[in-house]
C-alpha positions as CSV (number, residue, x, y, z in Angstrom):
1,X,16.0,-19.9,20.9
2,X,14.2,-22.7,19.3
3,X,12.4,-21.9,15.9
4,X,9.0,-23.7,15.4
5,X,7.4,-24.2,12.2
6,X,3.9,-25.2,11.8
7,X,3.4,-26.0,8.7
8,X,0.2,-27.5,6.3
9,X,0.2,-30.9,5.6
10,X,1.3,-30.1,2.1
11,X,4.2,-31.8,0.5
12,X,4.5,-29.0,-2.6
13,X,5.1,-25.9,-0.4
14,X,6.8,-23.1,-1.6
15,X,8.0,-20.4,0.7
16,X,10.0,-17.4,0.9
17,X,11.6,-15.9,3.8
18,X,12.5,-12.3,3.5
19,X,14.7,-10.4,5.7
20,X,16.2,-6.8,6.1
21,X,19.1,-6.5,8.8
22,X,21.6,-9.2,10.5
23,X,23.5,-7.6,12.9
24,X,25.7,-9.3,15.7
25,X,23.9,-8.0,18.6
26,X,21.1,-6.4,18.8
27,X,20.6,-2.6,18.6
28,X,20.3,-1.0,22.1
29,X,17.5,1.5,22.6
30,X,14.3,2.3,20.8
31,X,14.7,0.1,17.2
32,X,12.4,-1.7,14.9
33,X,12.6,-5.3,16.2
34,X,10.8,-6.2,12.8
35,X,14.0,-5.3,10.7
36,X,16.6,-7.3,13.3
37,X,17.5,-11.0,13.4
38,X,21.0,-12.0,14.9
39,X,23.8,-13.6,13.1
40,X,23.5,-16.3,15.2
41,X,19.2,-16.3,14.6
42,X,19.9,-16.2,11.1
43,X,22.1,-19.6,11.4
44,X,19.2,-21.3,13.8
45,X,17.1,-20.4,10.9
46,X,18.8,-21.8,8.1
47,X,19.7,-25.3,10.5
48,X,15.8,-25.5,10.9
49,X,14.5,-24.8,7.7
50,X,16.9,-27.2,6.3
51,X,15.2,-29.9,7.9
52,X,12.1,-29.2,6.0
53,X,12.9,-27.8,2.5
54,X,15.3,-27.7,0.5
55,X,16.6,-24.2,0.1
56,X,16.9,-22.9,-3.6
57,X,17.6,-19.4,-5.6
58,X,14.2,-17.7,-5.7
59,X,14.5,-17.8,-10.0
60,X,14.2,-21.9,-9.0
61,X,10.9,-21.7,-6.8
62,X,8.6,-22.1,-9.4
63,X,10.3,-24.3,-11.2
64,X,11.6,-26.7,-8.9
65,X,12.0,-30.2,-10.2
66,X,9.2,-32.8,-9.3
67,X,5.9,-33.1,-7.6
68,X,5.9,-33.1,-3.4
69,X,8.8,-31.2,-2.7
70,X,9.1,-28.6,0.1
71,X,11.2,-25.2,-1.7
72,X,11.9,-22.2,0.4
73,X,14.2,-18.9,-1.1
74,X,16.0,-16.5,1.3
75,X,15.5,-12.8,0.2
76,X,16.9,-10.0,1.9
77,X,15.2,-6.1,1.2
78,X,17.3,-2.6,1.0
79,X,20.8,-4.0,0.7
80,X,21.8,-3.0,4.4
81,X,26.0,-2.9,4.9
82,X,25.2,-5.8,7.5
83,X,24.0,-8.0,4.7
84,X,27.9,-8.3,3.8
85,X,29.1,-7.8,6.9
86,X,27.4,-10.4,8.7
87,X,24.7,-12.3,7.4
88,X,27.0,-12.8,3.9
89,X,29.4,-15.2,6.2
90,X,26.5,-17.2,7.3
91,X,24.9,-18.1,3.9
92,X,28.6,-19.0,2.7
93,X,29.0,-21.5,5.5
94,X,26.0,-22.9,4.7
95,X,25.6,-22.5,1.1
96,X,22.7,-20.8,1.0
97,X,21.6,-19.0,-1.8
98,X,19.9,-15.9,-1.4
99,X,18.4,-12.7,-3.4
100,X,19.3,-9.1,-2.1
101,X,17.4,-5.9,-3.1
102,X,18.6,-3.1,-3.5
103,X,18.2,1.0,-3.7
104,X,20.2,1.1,-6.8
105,X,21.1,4.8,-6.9
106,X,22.4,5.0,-3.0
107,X,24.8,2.0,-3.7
108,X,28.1,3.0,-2.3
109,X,26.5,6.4,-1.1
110,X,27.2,7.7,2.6
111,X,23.6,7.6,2.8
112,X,20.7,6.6,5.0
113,X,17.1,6.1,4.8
114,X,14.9,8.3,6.6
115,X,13.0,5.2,8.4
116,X,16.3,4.6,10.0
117,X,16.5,8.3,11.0
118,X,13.6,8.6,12.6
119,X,14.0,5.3,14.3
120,X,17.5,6.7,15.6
121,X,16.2,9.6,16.4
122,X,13.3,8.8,18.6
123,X,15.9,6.8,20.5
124,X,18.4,9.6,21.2
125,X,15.3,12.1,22.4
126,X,14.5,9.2,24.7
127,X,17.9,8.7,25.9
128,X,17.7,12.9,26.4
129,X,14.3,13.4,27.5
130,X,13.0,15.5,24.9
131,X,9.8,14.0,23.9
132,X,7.9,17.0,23.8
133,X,10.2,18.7,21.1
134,X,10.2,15.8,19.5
135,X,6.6,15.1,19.6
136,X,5.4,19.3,18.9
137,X,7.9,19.0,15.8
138,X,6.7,15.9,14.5
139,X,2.8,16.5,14.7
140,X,3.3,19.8,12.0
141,X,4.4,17.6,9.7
142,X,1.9,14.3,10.4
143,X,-1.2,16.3,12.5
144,X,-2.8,12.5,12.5
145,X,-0.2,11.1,14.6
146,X,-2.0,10.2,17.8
147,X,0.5,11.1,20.3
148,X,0.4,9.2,23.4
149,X,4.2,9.1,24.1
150,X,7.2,7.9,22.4
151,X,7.5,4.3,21.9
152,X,7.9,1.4,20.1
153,X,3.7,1.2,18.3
154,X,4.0,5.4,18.8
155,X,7.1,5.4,16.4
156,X,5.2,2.7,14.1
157,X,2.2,4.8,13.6
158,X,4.6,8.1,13.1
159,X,6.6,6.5,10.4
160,X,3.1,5.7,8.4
161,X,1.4,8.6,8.7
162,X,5.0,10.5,7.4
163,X,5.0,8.2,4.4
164,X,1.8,9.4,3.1
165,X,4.0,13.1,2.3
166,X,6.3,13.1,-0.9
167,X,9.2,11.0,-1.0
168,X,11.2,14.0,-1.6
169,X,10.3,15.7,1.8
170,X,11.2,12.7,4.3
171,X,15.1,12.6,4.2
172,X,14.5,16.6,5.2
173,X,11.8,16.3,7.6
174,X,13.8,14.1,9.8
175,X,16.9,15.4,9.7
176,X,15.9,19.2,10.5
177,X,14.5,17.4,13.6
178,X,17.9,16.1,14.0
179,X,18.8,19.9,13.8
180,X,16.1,21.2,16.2
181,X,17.0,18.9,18.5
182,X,20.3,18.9,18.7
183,X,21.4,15.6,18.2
184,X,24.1,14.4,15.2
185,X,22.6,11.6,12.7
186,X,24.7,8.4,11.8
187,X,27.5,9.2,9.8
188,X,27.6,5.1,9.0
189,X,26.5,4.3,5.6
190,X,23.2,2.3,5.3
191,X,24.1,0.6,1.7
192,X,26.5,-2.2,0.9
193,X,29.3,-0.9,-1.7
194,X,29.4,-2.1,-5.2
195,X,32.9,-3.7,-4.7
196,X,31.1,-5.8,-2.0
197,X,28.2,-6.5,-3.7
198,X,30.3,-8.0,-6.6
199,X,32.0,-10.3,-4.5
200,X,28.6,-11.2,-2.9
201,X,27.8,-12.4,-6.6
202,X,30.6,-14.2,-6.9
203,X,29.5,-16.2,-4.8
204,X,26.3,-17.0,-5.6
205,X,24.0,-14.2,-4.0
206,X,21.7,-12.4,-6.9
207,X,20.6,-8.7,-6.6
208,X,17.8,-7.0,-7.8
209,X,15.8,-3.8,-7.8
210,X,14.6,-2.2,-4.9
211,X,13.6,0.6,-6.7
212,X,16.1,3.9,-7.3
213,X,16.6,5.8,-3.2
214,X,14.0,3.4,-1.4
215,X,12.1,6.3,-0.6
């Protein structure tokens, strides 16, 4: 696909483009299309964003050199495994610096975020047909939740309404539904490893704080 830019007749614009997951193909089943680009999107990207702005570490945006000059920085949120495993190879080839943040305390961790649970989840009662276990379980625990069905805007609205309970109680909530259910969570850890985030920096890519368990 072709990316389009429309962009304000501005010559001092200064962008950032932030993204969360670059996977090689994309998931099947219910997923968050909002936290998904291809490796091969992520390269389309970068080919036309060159041809507007020059592409610089976000500690240069501000200060870029000169009057008129179109800046854009490439962030990346949670510090996904796929960040090294795919979109790392990309930004190398086209030396692109980039800024990663991450959960600092589920580095290295066989660990997963309870977003990605529930987002798993949803998909595995749909492949089952148990919606209505799913959707008695869930409204206990988020009575808000409008429950039409289980789909993509459904899952959405679920996943707001559960982040207005303490941070503490989501990794639980979700994965006793796993239990109730009977279906096995990902075993695959969500977080990059230190080892591979100190060869990221190596080579250019900065990290910061995404606060401590992203919760």
């Amino acid at each position: 696909k072709q990316m389009s830019m429309v962009l304000p007749p501005r010559k001092d614009l200064r962008l950032i483009f932030m993204y969360h997951r670059v996977v090689e193909k994309l998931p099947d089943g219910l997923h968050d299309p909002a936290m998904f680009v291809t490796a091969d999107t992520l390269e389309m990207h970068i080919r036309e964003i060159k041809r507007q702005f020059e592409i610089v570490a976000i500690d240069d945006i501000i200060s870029a050199d000169g009057m008129g000059k179109r800046v854009c920085a490439f962030t990346f949120d949670d510090g996904w495994h796929d960040n090294y495993d795919c979109a790392f190879a990309v930004l190398k080839k086209h030396r692109v610096p980039a800024t990663i943040f991450i959960p600092v305390n589920i580095v290295s961790l066989q660990q997963t975020f309870w977003f990605q649970n529930l987002w798993e989840l949803a998909s595995q009662v749909v492949l089952h047909d148990h919606r209505e276990l799913f959707i008695d379980y869930f409204r206990k625990h988020a009575p808000s939740w409008r429950r039409t069905g289980i789909g993509l805007e459904q899952i959405y609205a679920l996943a707001n309404e559960l982040k207005k309970l303490p941070a503490r109680k989501l990794d639980t909530i979700v994965l006793k539904g796993y239990d109730l259910l009977g279906v096995k969570p990902s075993s695959s850890s969500t977080v990059m490893k230190w080892e591979q985030i100190r060869e990221m920096g190596q080579s250019g890519i900065t990290f910061g704080s995404h606060g401590l368990h992203h919760n």
